[in-house]
C-alpha positions as CSV (number, residue, x, y, z in Angstrom):
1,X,0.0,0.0,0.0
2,X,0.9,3.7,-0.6
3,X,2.3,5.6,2.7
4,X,-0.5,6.9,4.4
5,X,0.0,10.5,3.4
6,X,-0.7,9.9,-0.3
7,X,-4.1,8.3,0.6
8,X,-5.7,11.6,0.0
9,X,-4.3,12.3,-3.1
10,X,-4.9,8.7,-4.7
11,X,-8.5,9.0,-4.0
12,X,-8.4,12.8,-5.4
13,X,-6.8,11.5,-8.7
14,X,-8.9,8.5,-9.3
15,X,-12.5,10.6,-8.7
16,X,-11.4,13.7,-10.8
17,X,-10.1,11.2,-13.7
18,X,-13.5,9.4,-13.4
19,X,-15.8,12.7,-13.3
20,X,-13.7,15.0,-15.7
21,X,-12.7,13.3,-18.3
22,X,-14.4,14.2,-21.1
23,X,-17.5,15.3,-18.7
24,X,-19.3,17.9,-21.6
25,X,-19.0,15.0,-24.4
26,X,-22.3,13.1,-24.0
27,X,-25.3,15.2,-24.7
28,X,-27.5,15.6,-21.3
29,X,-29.3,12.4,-21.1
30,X,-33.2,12.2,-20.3
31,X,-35.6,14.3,-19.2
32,X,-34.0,15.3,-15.7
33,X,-30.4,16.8,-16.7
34,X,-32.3,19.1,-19.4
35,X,-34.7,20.5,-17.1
36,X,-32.6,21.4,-14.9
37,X,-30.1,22.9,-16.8
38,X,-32.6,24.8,-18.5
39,X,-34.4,26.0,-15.4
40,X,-30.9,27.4,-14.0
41,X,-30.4,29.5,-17.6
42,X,-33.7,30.6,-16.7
43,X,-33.0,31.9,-13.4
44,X,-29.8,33.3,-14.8
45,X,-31.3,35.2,-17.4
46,X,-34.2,36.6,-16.0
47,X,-31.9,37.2,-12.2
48,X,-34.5,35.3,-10.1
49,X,-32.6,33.0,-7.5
50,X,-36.3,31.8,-5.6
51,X,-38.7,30.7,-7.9
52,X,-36.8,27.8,-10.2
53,X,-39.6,28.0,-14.0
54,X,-38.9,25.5,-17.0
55,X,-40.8,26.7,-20.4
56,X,-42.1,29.6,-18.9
57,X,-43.9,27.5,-16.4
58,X,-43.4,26.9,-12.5
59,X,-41.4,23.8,-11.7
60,X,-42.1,22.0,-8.4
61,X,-40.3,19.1,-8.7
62,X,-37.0,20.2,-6.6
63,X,-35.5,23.0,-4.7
64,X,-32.9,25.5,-6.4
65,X,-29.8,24.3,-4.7
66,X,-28.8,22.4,-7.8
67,X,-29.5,25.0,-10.0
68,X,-27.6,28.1,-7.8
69,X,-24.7,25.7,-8.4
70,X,-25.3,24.9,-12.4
71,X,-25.6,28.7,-12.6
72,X,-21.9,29.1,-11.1
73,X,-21.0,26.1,-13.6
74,X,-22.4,28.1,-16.5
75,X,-20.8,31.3,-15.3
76,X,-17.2,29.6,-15.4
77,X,-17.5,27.1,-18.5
78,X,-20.3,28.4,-20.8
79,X,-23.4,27.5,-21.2
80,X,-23.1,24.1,-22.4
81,X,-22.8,20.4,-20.9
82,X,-19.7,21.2,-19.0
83,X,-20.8,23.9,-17.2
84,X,-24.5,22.3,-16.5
85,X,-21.7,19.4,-14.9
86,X,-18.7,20.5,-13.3
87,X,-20.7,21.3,-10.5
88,X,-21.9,17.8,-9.8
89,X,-18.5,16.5,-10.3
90,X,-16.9,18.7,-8.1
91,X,-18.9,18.1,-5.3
92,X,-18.9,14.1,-6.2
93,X,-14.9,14.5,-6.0
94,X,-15.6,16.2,-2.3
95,X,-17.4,13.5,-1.3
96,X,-15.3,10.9,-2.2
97,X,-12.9,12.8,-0.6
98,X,-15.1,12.7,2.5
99,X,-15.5,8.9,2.2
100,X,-11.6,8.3,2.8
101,X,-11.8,10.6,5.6
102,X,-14.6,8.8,7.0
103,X,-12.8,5.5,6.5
104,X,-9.6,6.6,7.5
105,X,-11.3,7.8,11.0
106,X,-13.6,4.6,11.7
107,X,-11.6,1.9,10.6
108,X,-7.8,3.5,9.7
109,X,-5.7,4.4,6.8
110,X,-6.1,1.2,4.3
111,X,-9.7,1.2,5.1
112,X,-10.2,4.6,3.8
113,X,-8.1,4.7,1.3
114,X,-9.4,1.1,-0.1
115,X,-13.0,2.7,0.8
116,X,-12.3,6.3,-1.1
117,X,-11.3,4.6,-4.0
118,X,-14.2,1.8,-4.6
119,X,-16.3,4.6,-4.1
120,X,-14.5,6.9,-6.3
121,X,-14.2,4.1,-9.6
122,X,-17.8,2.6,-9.3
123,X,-20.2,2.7,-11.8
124,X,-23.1,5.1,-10.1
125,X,-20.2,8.2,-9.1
126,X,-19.4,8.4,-12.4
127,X,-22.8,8.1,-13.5
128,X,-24.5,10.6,-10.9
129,X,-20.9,12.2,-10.5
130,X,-21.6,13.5,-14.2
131,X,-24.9,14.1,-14.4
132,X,-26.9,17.7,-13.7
133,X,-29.4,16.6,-11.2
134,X,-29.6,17.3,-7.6
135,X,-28.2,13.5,-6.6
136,X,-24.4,14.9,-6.4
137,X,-25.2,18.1,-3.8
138,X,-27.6,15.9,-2.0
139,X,-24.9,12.8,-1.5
140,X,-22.0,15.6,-1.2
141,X,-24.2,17.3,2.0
142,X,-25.5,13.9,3.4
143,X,-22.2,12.8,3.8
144,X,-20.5,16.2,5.1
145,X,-22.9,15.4,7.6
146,X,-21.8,11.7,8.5
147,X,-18.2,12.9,8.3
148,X,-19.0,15.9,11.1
149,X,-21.0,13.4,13.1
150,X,-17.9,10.7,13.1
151,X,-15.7,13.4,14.0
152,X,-17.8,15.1,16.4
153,X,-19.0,11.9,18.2
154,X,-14.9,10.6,18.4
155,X,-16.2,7.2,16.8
156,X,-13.3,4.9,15.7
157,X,-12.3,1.6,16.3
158,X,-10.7,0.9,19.7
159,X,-9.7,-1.6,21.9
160,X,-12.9,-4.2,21.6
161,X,-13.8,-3.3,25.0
162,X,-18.1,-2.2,25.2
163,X,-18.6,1.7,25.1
164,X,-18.3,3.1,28.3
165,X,-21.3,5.8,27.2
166,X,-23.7,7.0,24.1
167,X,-22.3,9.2,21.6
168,X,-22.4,12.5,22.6
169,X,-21.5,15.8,20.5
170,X,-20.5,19.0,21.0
171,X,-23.0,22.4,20.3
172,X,-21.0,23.0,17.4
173,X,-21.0,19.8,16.2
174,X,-24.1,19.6,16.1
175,X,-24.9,22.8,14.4
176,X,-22.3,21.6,11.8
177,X,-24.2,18.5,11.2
178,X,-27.4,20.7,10.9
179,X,-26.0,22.9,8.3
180,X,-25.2,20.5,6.5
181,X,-28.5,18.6,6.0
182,X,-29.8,21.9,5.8
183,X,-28.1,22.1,2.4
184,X,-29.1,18.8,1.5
185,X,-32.9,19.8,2.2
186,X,-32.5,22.4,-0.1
187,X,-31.0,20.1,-3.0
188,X,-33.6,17.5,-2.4
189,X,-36.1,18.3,0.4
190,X,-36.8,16.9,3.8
191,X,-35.5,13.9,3.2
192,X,-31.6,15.8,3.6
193,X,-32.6,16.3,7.0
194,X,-34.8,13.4,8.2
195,X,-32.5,10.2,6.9
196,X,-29.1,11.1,8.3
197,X,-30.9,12.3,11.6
198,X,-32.9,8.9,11.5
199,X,-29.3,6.8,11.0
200,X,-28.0,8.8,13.8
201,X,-30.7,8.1,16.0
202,X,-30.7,4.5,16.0
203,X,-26.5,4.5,15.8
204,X,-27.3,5.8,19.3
205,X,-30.3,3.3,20.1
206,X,-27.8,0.5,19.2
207,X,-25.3,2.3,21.4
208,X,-27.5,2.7,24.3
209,X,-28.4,-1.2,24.0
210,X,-24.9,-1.9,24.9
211,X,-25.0,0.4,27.8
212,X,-27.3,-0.8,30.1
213,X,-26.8,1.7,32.8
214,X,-27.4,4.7,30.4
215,X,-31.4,6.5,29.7
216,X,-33.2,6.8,26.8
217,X,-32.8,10.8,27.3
218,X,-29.5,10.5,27.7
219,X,-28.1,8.4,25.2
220,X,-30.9,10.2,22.2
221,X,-30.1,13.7,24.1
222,X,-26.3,13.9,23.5
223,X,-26.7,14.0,19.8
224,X,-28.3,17.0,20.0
225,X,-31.3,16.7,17.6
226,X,-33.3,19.6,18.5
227,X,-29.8,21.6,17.8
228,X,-29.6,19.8,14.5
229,X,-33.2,20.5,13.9
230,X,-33.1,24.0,14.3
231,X,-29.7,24.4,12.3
232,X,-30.8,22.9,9.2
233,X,-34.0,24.8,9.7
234,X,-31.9,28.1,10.0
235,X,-30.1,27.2,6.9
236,X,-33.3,26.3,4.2
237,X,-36.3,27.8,5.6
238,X,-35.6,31.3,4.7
239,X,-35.9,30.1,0.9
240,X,-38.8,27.9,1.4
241,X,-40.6,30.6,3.2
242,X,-39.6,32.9,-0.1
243,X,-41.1,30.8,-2.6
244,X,-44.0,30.3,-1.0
245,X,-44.8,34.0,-0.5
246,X,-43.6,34.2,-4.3
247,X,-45.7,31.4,-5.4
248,X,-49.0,31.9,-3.5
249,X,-48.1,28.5,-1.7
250,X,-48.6,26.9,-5.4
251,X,-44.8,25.9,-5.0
252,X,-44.8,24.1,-1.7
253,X,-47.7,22.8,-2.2
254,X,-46.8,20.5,-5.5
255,X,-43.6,19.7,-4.0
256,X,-44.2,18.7,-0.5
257,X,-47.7,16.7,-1.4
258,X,-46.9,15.8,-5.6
259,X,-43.2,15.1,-5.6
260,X,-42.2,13.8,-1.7
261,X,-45.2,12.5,0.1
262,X,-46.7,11.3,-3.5
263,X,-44.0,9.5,-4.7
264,X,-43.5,8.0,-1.2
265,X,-47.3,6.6,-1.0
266,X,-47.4,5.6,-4.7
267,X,-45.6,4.8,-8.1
268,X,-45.3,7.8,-10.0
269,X,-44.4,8.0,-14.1
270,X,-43.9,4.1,-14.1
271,X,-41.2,3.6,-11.4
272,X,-42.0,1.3,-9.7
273,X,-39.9,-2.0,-7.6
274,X,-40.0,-5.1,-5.7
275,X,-38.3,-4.8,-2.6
276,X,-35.5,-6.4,-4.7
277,X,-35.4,-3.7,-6.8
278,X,-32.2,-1.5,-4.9
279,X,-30.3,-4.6,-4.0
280,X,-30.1,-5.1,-7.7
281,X,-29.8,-1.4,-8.4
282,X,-26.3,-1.6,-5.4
283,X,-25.1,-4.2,-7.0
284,X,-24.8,-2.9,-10.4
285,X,-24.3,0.6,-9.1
286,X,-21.3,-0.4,-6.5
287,X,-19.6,-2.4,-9.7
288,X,-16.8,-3.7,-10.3
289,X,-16.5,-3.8,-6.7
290,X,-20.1,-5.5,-5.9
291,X,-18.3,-8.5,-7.0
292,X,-17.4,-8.4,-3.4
293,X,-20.6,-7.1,-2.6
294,X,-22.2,-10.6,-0.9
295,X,-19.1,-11.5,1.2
296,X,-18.8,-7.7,2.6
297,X,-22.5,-8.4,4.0
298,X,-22.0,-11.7,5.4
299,X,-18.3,-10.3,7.3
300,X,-20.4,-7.2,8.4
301,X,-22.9,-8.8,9.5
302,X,-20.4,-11.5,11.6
303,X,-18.8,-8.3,13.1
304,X,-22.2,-7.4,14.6
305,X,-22.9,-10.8,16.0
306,X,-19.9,-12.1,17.2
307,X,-19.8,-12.6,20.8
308,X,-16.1,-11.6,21.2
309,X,-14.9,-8.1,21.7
310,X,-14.6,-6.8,18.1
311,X,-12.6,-3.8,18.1
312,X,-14.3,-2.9,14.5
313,X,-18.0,-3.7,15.8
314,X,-18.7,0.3,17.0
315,X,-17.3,1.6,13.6
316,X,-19.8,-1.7,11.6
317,X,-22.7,-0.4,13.3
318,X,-22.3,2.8,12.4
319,X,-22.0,1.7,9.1
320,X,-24.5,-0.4,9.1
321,X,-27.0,2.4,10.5
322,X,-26.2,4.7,7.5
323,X,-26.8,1.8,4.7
324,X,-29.9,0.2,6.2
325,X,-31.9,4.1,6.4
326,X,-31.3,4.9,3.2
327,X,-31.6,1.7,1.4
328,X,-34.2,0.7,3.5
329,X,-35.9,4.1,3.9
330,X,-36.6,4.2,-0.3
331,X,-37.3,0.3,-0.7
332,X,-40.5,1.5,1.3
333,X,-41.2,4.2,-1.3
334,X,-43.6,3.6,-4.3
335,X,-41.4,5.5,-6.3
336,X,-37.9,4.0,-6.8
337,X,-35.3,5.4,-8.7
338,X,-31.5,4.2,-8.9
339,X,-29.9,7.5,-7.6
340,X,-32.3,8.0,-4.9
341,X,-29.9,5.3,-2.5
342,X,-27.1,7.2,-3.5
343,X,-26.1,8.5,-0.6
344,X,-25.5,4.8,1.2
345,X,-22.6,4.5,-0.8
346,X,-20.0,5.6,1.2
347,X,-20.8,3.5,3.8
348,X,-21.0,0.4,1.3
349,X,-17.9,2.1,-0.4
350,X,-15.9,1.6,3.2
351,X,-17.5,-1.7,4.5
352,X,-16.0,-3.2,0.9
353,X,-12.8,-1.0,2.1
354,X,-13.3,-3.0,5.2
355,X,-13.6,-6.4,3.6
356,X,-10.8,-6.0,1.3
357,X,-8.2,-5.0,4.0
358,X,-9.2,-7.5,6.1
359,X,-8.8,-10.3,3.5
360,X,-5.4,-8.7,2.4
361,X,-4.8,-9.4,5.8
362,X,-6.1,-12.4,6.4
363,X,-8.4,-11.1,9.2
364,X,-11.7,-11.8,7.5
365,X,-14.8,-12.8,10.0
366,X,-17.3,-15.0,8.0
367,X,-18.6,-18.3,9.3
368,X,-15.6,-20.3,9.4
369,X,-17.1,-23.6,11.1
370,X,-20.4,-24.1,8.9
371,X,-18.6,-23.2,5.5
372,X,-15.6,-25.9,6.5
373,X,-18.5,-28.3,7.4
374,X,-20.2,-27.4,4.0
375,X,-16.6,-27.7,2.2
376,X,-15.8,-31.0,4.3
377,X,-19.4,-32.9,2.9
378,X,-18.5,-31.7,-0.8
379,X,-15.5,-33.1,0.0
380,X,-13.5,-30.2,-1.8
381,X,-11.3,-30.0,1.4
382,X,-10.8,-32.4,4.8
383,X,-9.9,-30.1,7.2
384,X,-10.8,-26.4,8.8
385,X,-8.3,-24.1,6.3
386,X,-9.7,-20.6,6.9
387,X,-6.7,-19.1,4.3
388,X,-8.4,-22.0,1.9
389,X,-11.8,-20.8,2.6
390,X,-10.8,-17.1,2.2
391,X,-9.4,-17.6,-1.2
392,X,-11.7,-19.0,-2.5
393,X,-13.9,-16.3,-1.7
394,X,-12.0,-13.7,-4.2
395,X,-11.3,-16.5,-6.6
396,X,-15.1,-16.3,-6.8
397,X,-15.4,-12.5,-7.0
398,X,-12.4,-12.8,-9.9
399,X,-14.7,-15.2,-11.9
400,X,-17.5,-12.7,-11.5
401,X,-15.5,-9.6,-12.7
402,X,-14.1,-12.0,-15.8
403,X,-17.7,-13.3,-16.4
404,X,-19.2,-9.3,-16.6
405,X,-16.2,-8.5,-18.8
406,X,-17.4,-11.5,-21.0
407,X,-20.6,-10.0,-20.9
408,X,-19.6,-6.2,-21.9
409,X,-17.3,-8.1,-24.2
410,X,-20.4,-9.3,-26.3
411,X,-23.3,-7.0,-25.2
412,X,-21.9,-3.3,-26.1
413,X,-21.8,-4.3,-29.6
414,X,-25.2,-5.4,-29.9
415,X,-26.3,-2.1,-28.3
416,X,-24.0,-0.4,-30.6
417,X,-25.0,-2.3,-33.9
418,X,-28.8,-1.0,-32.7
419,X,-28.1,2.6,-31.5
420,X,-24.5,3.9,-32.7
421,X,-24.2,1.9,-35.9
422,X,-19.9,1.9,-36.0
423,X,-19.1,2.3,-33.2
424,X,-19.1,-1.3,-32.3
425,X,-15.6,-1.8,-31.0
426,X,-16.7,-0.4,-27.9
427,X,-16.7,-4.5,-26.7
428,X,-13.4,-4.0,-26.2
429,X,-14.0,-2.2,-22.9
430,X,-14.8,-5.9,-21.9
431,X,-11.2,-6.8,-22.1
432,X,-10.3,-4.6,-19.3
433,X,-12.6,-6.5,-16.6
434,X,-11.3,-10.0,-18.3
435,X,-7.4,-9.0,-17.9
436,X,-7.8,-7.8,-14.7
437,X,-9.6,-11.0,-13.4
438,X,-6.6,-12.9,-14.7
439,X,-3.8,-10.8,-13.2
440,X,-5.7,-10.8,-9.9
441,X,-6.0,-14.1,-9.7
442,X,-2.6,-14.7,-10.6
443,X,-1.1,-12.4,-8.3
444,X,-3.3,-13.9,-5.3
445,X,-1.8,-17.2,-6.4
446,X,1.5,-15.8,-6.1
447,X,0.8,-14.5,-2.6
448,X,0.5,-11.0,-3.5
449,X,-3.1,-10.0,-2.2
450,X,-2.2,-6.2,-2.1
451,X,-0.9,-6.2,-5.4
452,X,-4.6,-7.9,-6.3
453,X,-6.0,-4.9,-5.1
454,X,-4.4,-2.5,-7.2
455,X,-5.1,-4.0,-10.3
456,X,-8.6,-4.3,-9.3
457,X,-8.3,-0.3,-8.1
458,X,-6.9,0.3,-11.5
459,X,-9.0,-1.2,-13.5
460,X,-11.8,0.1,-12.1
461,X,-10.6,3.6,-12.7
462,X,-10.1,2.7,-16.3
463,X,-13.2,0.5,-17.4
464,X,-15.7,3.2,-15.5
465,X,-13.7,6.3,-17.0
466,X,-13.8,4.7,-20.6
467,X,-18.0,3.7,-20.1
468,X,-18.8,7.2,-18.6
469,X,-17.0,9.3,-20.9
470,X,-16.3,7.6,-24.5
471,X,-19.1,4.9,-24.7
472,X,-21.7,7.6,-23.2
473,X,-20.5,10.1,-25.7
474,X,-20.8,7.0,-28.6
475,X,-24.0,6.5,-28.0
476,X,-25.3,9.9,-27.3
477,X,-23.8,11.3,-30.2
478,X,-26.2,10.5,-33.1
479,X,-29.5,10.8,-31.3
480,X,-31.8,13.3,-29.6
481,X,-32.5,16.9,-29.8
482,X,-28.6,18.0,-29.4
483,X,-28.4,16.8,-33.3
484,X,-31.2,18.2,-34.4
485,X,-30.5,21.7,-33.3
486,X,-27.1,21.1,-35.0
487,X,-28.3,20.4,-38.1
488,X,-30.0,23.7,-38.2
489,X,-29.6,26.5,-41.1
490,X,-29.9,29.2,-38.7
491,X,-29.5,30.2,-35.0
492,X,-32.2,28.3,-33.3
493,X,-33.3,31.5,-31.5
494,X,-34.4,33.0,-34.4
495,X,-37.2,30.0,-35.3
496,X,-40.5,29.9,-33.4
497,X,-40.5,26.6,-31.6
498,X,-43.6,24.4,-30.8
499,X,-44.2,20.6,-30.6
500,X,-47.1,18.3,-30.3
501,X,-48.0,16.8,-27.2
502,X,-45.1,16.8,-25.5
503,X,-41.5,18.8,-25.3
504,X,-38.6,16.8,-24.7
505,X,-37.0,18.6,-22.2
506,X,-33.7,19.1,-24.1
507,X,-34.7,21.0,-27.0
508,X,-35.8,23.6,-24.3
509,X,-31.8,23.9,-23.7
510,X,-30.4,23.5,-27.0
511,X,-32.7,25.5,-28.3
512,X,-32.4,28.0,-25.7
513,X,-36.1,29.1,-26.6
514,X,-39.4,28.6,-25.0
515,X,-41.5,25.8,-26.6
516,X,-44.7,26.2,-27.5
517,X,-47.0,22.7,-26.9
518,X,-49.5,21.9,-29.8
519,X,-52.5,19.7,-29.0
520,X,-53.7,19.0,-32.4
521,X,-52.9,18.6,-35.9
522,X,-54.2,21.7,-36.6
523,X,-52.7,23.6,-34.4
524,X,-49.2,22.2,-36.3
525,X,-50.7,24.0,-39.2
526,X,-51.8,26.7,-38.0
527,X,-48.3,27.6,-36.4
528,X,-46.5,26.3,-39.3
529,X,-48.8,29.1,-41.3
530,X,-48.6,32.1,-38.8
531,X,-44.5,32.6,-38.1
532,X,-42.0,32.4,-41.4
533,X,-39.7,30.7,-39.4
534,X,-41.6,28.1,-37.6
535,X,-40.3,25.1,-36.5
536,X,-42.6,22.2,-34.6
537,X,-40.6,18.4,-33.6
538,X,-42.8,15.7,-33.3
539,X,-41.6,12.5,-33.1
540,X,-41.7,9.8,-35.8
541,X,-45.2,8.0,-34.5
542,X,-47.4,11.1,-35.3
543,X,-46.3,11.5,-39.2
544,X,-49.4,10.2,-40.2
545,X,-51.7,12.1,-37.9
546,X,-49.8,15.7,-39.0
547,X,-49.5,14.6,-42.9
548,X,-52.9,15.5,-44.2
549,X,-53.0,18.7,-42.5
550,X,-49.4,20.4,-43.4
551,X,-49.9,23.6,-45.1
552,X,-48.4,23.8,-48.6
553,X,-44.6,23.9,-48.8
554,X,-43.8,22.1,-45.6
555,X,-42.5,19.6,-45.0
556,X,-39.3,17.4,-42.5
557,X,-36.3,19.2,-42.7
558,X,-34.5,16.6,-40.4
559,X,-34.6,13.7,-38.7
560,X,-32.3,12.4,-35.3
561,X,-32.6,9.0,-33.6
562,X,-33.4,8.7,-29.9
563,X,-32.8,5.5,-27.7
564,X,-36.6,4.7,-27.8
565,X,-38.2,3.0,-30.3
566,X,-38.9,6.9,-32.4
567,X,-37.5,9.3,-34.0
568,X,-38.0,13.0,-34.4
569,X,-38.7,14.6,-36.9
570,X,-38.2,18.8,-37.6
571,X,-41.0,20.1,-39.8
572,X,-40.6,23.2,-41.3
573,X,-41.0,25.3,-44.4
574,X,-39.1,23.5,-47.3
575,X,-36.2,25.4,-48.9
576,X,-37.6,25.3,-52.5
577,X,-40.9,26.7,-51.2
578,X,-39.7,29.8,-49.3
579,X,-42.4,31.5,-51.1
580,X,-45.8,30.2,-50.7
581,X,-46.6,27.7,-53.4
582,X,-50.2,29.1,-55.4
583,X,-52.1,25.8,-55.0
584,X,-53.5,24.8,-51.8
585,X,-52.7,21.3,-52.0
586,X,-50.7,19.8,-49.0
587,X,-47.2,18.6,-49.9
588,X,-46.9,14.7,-48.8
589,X,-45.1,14.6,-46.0
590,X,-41.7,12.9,-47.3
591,X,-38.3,11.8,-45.1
């Protein structure tokens, strides 16, 4: 392992190679990155920090703290993909940051640093780490606020002796901790405040179990939550209060009743989940270190219910506390999203850090006894080897890694062939899993576990930098309304926008215009008719509904692919008919 003092800067490297690279290439992806983007332009140009608008219209669907940073982010890099992003990754880079701190304090230095950098190279940082949405602030100010609670509370791992008392922390602490979830409320709502304060809470409920001799009012009163309470209350009411008075209460009321406590109670635009649904969703979004993911429960879980004196039990439960609120907390939600459980990941990031030091060590608690009976019936071994038992464990997680590079190997070329025709030599990315499965292996073989962990470290870096940055960009670079605005004769200020039914929520940024939305064929016409420079996108399923009713000398100027199963399509005024034709007879609407 790296002395201790580069720790910091290994885990600075690997996040900002992960997060910057190429971070304005792909063109913002669904309907969340555009609207936001656009709604910070909007507050930008017309100088209105409170109330957050999207098309002209009020948007409800989250506070402003994401777009008061994209604003910053627009200020310093244009206004384009980067700046809607650098924000997001800059805070995602803090956090990880913040993770090998955390680790580093609980559990010591290759902890952290083993912690910092599986959550620095999985999948879901660079994926919400890039990304304009309000996921990065929330995860950066969730776990500020689990970092000033470790510190403040003096949590580590000690001797393996019970507490002596309940976490207790200091009035500043405290008021830290509240400022912090503060911010997060104002990046996501309530749920900045009422999740970390929840894991607290039963940290110190677990706590309190182990000291007998110590009250409910004590052991719940040393944390401090009124203090946090009022804190967090000092730092995001004064905006909520604003936009209320602004709005006529039409702004609190669609967030707090629409978009928290109605996504909550029911499944809202078709998301929707078993209780199955985030284990599946940590175990792609933790890879390529899930591959682990299994094991790390099981040895987490042994830590907790060992009867011996575990020095690393107080730091587990912690731990353990912080996963089981979040993930827990959304699985009871009818709404589920991937990035909502976000903000667990630094405590899965350091219980993997956890695991992975341990085996290097040799130190790994998993139910030795039953798996060597287990072993001993198969008769795959006739004694009690734990060292046996323990490599086979990561010979296991090696297959894994080598069977998903298999997979990438074969499967991004299909989705190539289908949605970014040439650029199928993207399955070569699967190589990078495949050939670090074999030099792990061998290097365990050889007795070097450490040295298996940096060539999984590295090639995590390098398979999640090359997906988030050059495969995203493949695949986003042929589609959507980016291209279409590209393809464009003229600034697309100067056209009158509109579009049937719906507005994707990009063409409101690239376009930088305000979008009218047409219900009806004739209303296509009709705007097609009134403004020289009209322009209306539809998309490719409601050709034959517009065809009949085009005015003379229209017709599709473009056409750009989407990932869905349409297209859209730009109708406009043809150039060969920039004069209106004499007849009155409808062009055919041609490709």
């Amino acid at each position: 392992m790296p002395a201790t003092r580069f720790h910091g800067w290994f885990v600075a490297a690997t996040a900002m190679v992960v997060l910057l690279v190429r971070l304005g290439g792909p063109a913002l992806w669904d309907d969340d990155e555009p609207k936001n983007a656009a709604c910070s332009l909007a507050m930008l140009d017309s100088h209105d920090w409170v109330v957050p608008t999207f098309n002209g219209r009020l948007r409800v669907e989250k506070p402003p703290l994401v777009n008061w940073i994209q604003i910053a982010g627009f200020t310093l890099c244009g206004r384009n993909e980067t700046g809607a992003r650098i924000g997001s990754a800059l805070l995602t880079v803090g956090t990880c940051l913040l993770t090998w701190q955390i680790g580093y304090r609980l559990l010591g230095p290759t902890c952290g640093l083993l912690g910092g950098l599986a959550m620095a190279s999985c999948v879901w940082t660079a994926v919400g780490g890039r990304a304009a949405t309000p996921d990065a602030p929330l995860l950066f100010f969730t776990t500020l606020a689990f970092f000033l609670f470790v510190r403040g509370a003096g949590i580590r791992a000690g001797d393996g002796s019970p507490p002596v008392g309940t976490p207790s922390l200091s009035l500043w602490s405290a008021i830290g901790i509240g400022a912090a979830c503060g911010a997060a409320t104002l990046a996501k709502g309530p749920v900045g405040l009422v999740l970390p304060l929840t894991a607290f809470l039963l940290f110190a409920a677990c706590r309190k179990l182990s000291c007998p001799q110590v009250g409910w009012t004590a052991a719940l009163g040393g944390l401090r939550p009124l203090t946090i309470v009022l804190a967090a209350m000092v730092m995001a009411v004064p905006w909520y209060v604003l936009v209320t008075l602004r709005t006529d209460g039409e702004w609190l009321r669609g967030f707090l009743f629409v978009h928290n406590i109605g996504r909550f109670a029911s499944t809202m635009e078709g998301h929707s989940g078993s209780i199955l649904y985030y284990p599946a969703v940590v175990a792609i979004g933790l890879f390529p270190w899930s591959i682990v993911l299994a094991a790390m429960l099981v040895h987490l879980a042994c830590m907790l219910r060992s009867p011996v004196a575990d020095a690393r039990r107080e730091p587990a439960q912690l731990l353990a506390c912080w996963m089981f609120v979040w993930i827990g907390g959304f699985s009871c939600a009818g709404t589920k999203l991937p990035g909502y459980v976000w903000p667990a990941y630094p405590a899965l990031a350091i219980a993997t850090g956890l695991f992975l030091a341990n085996w290097a060590d040799g130190r790994l608690d998993l139910p030795w006894p039953y798996l060597a009976e287990r072993f001993r019936k198969l008769r795959m071994t006739g004694d009690r080897d734990p060292d046996l038992l323990i490599d086979l464990v990561m010979r296991v997680a090696w297959s894994i890694l080598a069977a998903t590079g298999l997979a990438l190997a074969i499967g991004l070329p299909l989705a190539a062939n289908r949605l970014a025709p040439g650029c199928e030599w993207l399955g070569v990315l699967g190589l990078i899993p495949l050939a670090a499965a074999g030099l792990a292996w061998w290097t365990q073989s050889a007795g070097y576990r450490a040295r298996s962990l940096a060539v999984m470290a590295v090639a995590a870096c390098l398979l999640v930098t090359l997906m988030a940055s050059i495969a995203a960009e493949s695949f986003s670079r042929a589609q959507g309304p980016r291209t279409l605005v590209a393809q464009l004769d003229r600034p697309a200020s100067d056209c009158q926008w509109a579009c049937l039914w719906n507005v994707p929520p990009s063409l409101v940024f690239y376009t930088g215009a305000r979008i009218e939305k047409l219900e009806t064929a004739d209303d296509v016409a009709a705007h097609l008719r009134q403004h020289p420079l009209a322009r209306v996108v539809i998309d490719s399923r409601q050709k034959k509904l517009v065809t009949d009713a085009l005015p003379p000398g229209c017709g599709v100027l473009s056409r750009v692919q989407t990932l869905a199963d349409h297209d859209f399509l730009l109708l406009g005024r043809l150039p060969e008919y920039d004069t209106p034709p004499e007849h009155d007879t409808p062009l055919a609407l041609a490709d």
